[in-house]
N, C-alpha and C positions, 0 to 999 in steps of 0.2 A: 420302383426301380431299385435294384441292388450294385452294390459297390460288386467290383470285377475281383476286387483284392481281400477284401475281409468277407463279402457277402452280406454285411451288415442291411437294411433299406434306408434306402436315403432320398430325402425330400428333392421333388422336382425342382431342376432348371439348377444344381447345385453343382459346381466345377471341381468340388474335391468330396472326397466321403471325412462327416466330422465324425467319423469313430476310427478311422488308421491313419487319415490324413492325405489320404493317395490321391493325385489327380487323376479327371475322371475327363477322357479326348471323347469329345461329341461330335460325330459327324454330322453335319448338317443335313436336312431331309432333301429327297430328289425334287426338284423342284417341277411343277406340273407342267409348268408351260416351256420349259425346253422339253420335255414326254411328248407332247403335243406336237413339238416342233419335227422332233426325230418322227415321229408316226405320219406328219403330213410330208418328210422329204421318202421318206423310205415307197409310201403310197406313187407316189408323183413317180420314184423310179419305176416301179412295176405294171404304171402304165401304159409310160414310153414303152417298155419293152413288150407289152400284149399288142400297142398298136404298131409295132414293128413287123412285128411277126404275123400280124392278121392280111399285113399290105405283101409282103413276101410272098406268102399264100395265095392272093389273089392271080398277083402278076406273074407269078413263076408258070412258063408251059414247058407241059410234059416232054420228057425226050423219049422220042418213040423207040430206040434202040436201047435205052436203060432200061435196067430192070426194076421195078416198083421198090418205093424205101421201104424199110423196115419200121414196123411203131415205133415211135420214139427215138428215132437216126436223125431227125431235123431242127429238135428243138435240145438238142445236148451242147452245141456250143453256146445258142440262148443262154441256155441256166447256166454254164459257168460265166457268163458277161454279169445274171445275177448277183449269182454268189458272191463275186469279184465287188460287185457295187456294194454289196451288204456288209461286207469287210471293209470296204474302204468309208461306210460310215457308220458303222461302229469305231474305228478305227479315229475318224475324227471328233466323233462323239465324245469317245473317251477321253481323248485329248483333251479335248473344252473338260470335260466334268474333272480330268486330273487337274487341269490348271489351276480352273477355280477354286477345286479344293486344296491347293497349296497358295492360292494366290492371299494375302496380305488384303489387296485394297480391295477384290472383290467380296472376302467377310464383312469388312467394314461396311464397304456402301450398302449389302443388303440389310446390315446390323442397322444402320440410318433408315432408311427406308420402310424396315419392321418399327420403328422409332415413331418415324411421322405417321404411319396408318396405326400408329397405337397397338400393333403387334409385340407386347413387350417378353411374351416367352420366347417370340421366335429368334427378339432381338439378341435377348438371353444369351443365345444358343451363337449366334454367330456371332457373338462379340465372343466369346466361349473360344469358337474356333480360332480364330483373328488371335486372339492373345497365347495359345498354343502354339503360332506361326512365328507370334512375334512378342517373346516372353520380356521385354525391354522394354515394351512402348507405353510408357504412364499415362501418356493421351488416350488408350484403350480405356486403362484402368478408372480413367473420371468420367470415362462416358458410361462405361458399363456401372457406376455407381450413380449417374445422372438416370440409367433406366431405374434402376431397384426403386430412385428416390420416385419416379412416377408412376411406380407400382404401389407406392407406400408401404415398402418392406427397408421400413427404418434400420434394423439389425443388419443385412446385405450391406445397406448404402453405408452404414457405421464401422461396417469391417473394410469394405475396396476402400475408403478413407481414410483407415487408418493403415493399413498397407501401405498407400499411395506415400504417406506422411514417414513411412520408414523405410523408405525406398531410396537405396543409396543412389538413383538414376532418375529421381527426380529432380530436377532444373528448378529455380527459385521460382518462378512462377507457379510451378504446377504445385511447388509444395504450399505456395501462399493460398492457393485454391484451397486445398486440401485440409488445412487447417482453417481456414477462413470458414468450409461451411461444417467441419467440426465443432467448431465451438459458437456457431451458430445453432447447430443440432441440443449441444448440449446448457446451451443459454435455454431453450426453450424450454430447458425441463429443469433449469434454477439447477443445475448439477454444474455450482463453481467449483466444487474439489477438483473434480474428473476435468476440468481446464485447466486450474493451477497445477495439476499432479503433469498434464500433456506437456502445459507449457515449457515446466522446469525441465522436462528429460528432452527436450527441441535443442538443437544444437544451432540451427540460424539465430544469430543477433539480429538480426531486422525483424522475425517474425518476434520474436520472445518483446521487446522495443514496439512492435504494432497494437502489440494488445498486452501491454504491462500492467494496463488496468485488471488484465484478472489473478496478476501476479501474486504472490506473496512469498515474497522471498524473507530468507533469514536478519535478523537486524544486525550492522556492522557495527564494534567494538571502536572508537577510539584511538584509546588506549590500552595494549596486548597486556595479557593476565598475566601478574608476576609480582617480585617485591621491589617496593622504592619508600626510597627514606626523605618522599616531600608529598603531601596533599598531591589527587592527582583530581582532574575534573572529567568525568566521562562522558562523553559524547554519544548517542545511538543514533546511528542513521538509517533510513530504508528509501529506496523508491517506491512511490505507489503511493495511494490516498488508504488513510485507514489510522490505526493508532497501534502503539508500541509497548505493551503492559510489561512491569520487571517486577524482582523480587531480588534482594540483599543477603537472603540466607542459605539459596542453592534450594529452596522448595519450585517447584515446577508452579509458573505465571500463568494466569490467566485475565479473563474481559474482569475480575471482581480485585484481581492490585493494584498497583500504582500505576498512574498510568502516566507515561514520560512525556513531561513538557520542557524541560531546562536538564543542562548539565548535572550530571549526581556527581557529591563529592564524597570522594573516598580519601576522608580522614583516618585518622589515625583506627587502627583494630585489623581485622579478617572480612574480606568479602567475597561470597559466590553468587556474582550476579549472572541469573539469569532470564534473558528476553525473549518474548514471543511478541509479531509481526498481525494482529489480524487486520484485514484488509476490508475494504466498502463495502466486499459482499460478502463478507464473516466469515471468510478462508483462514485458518491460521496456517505460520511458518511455521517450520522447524525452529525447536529451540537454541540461539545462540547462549552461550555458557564461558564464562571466566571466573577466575579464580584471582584474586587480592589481597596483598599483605603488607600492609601502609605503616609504616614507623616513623613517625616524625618526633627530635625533641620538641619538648616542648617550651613554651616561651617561661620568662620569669613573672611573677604574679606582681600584681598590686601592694605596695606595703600603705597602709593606712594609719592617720595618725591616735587615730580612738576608735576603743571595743564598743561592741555594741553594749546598750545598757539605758539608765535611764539619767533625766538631765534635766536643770532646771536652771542654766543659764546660759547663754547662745554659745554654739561650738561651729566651729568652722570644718568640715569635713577634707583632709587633704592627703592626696598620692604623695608618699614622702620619697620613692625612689622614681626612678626614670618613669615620664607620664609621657613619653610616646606611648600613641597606639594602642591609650587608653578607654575603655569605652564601659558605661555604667548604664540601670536602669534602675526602674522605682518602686516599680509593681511587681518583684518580685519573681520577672522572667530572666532568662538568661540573657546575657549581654551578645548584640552580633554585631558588624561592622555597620548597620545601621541602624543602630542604639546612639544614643546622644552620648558624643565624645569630651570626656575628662581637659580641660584647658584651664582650670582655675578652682582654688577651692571652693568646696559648695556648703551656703549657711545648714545647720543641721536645720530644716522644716519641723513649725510647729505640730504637737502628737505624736502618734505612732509610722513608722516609717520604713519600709525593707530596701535596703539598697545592696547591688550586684556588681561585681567591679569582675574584667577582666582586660589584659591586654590581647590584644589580636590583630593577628596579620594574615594577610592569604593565603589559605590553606594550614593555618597554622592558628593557638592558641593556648594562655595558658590558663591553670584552673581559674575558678570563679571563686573572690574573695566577697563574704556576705555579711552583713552586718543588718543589725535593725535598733533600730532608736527609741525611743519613749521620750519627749520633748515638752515639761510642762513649766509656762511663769509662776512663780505666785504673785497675780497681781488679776487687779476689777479691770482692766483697760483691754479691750479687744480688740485683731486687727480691722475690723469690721468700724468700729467707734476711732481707730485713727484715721479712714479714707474718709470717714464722713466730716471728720476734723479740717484734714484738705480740702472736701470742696466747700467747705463752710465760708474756708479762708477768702478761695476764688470767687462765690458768690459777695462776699462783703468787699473785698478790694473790684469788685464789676466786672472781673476776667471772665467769667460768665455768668448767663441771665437768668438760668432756671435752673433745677435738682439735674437735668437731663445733660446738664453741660453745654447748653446751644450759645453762643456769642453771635451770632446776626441772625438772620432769615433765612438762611441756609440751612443745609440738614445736617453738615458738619458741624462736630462739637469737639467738646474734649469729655476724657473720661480720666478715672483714677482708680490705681489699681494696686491691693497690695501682692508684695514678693515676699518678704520673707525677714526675720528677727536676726538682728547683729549685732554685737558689743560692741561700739564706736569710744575709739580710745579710751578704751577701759573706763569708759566713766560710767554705761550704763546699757542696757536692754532697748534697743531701739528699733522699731516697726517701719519697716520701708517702702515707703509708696511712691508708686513711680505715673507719672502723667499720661496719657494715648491722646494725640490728635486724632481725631474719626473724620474722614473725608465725606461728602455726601453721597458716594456708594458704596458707604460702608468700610471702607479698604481701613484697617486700624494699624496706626504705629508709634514707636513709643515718641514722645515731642522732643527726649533730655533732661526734661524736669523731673527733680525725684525730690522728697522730701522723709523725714528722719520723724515719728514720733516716739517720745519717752512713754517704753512701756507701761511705764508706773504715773508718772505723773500727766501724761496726754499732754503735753507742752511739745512745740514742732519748731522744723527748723526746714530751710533748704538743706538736702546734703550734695557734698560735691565730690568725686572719687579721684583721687588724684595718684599714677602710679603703686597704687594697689593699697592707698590708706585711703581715709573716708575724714571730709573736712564738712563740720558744723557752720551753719552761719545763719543768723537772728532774719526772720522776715520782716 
């Protein structure tokens, strides 16, 4: 078959030519059983009229004073009674065949009918007409893409669908079909982009809302790109199951950066963050992108009372200006707001030591003051040989029974444990061990009992701290 307009050939049962585009008006074929109908009424009149005229004949007598007819003087007003009939159903004939071929409901019902006996080119064809008559009706358009789909000419049924779906005269329903077995189509062949790509350009909220699961929309910002002079915490949101990957420097995110579980904070510097959205069935969004320029002052540091260096008689480590909101650690990491907070001074720890001082507030902090120690006695008495000094005590006064600390038949005991080297009223170097009740599962805390040994001479004392000094007293 060739197109009427370009002459291109074009594949059967196809409504337009895919090389100019032109609609192609198919008339329907004459159908045989109204042929049939017309040949058995047309028959039926030209019988009546032979047995008319045989009985005419019979009964007519001659009149003996007329003069004999002529051949064919008898049967001329016969033929035009024919004729007249022959006109008059052609006349109706045409009638019916004009109708139907302008008629709407009659394309349809044969378009059904070619449907049910599985006639799917014929149905083709008259759904073809039907929609020529009635270029508006979307309910054509899903049915004639319900034939192609029981032809299994998947491409047809992929295009009246997607028609159907941009069809400014489709009604919520038809367009809910429409898409519904779209992305049913396109499930089946694991083609998420080609859904993600439909869904975002769909202007229904309900339908984009029905199947948001195969969404993947862009991730929402927070807080808008710009400069502010306080920490800010940023937020990414999306709907849809899946995860949200970023990047701090303006390089383009994928499945192998960060991948967003909490707030980012944008501290003090320049940030181009930007995120991408991939979703449960590995669709990525469009990249969301800002741009950030964080100035915060910063706090006042730490003033400390001793450099680092090395030492051989107890020092007391102390914040000498404001200890709000001070916060230190040991090992040598940077201090955070759950870093153990500065409230008192700290004995300098026996050996080597790196400690980290910063103040810090939310969103805000100031440098990290560092120090590191070198801590050595000169003396034979280790903190090790004055805890064993305390329980020596406890086991000879009967506070308890064995090396283990046990006092009854319980699994509760007590334990001893040293803390750390101080100079108690300048008299001397004293090791501080401090007592633990242990309950019978285990649960350890300290009793209040503390004890003082003289680092040098291993002689001990109760100590008792009163007000921020430290009082000796004879066991």
């Amino acid at each position: 078959m060739k197109c009427p307009n370009c002459g291109a050939e074009m594949k059967e049962d196809r409504l337009y030519c895919e090389n100019c585009g032109e609609d192609i008006h198919i008339v329907p074929d004459f159908e045989p059983e109204l042929e049939r109908n017309i040949e058995q009424s047309l028959g039926h009149i030209l019988e009546n009229v032979e047995q008319q005229k045989g009985t005419s004949e019979e009964n007519a007598e001659p009149d003996a004073g007329a003069p004999p007819l002529l051949s064919g003087q008898s049967v001329k007003p016969l033929a035009g009674w024919i004729g007249m009939g022959l006109i008059v159903c052609l006349l109706i004939v045409g009638g019916v065949r004009i109708f139907q071929y302008f008629s709407v409901d009659y394309q349809t019902e044969r378009a059904r009918k070619a449907v049910t006996a599985r006639q799917y080119e014929r149905a083709v064809r008259y759904y073809g007409r039907a929609m020529e008559l009635d270029r508006w009706n979307v309910d054509l358009k899903l049915e004639l893409a319900d034939v192609y789909f029981l032809q299994n000419d998947k491409t047809q049924y992929e295009l009246w669908l997607r028609h159907i779906a941009e069809d400014p005269n489709a009604d919520a329903e038809q367009l809910a079909s429409a898409y519904g077995k779209l992305i049913a189509l396109y499930r089946s062949r694991e083609d998420y982009q080609t859904i993600n790509d439909m869904l975002l350009a769909c202007e229904s909220e309900s339908i984009r809302t029905a199947y948001q699961s195969y969404l993947a929309q862009m991730p929402q910002f927070s807080v808008p790109g710009g400069d502010y002079d306080e920490v800010k915490a940023l937020k990414l949101t999306v709907t849809g199951k899946g995860n949200i990957y970023y990047t701090l420097d303006g390089s383009v995110p994928d499945e192998g950066d960060e991948r967003y579980t909490t707030p980012i904070l944008l501290e003090n510097g320049d940030y181009e963050v930007q995120a991408v959205f991939v979703n449960e069935n590995g669709v990525a969004s469009e990249i969301a992108d800002a741009v950030y320029h964080i100035h915060v002052e910063e706090l006042e540091p730490p003033m400390l009372n001793v450099d680092g260096g090395e030492y051989d008689t107890p020092v007391l480590i102390t914040v000498v200006n404001d200890t709000e909101n001070v916060y230190y650690t040991t090992d040598g990491t940077t201090p955070t707001m759950d870093s153990a907070q500065y409230t008192e001074p700290i004995p300098m720890p026996l050996g080597v030591s790196k400690y980290q001082f910063a103040r810090l507030e939310t969103g805000r902090s100031s440098v990290v003051v560092e120090r590191v120690f070198t801590f050595e006695l000169d003396t034979d008495v280790t903190p090790e040989q004055a805890v064993d000094k305390v329980r020596e005590h406890a086991l000879d006064t009967g506070k308890i029974l064995d090396d283990f600390g046990h006092f009854d038949d319980t699994e509760a005991c007590y334990q001893y444990q040293y803390l750390y080297v101080i100079d108690i009223n300048d008299i001397n170097a004293f090791y501080v061990v401090a007592e633990l009740f242990v309950d019978a599962q285990g649960v350890a805390a300290y009793s209040g009992n503390y004890y003082a040994v003289n680092a040098y001479s291993g002689y001990f004392y109760r100590l008792q701290a009163e007000d921020g000094s430290y009082q000796l007293s004879e066991l």
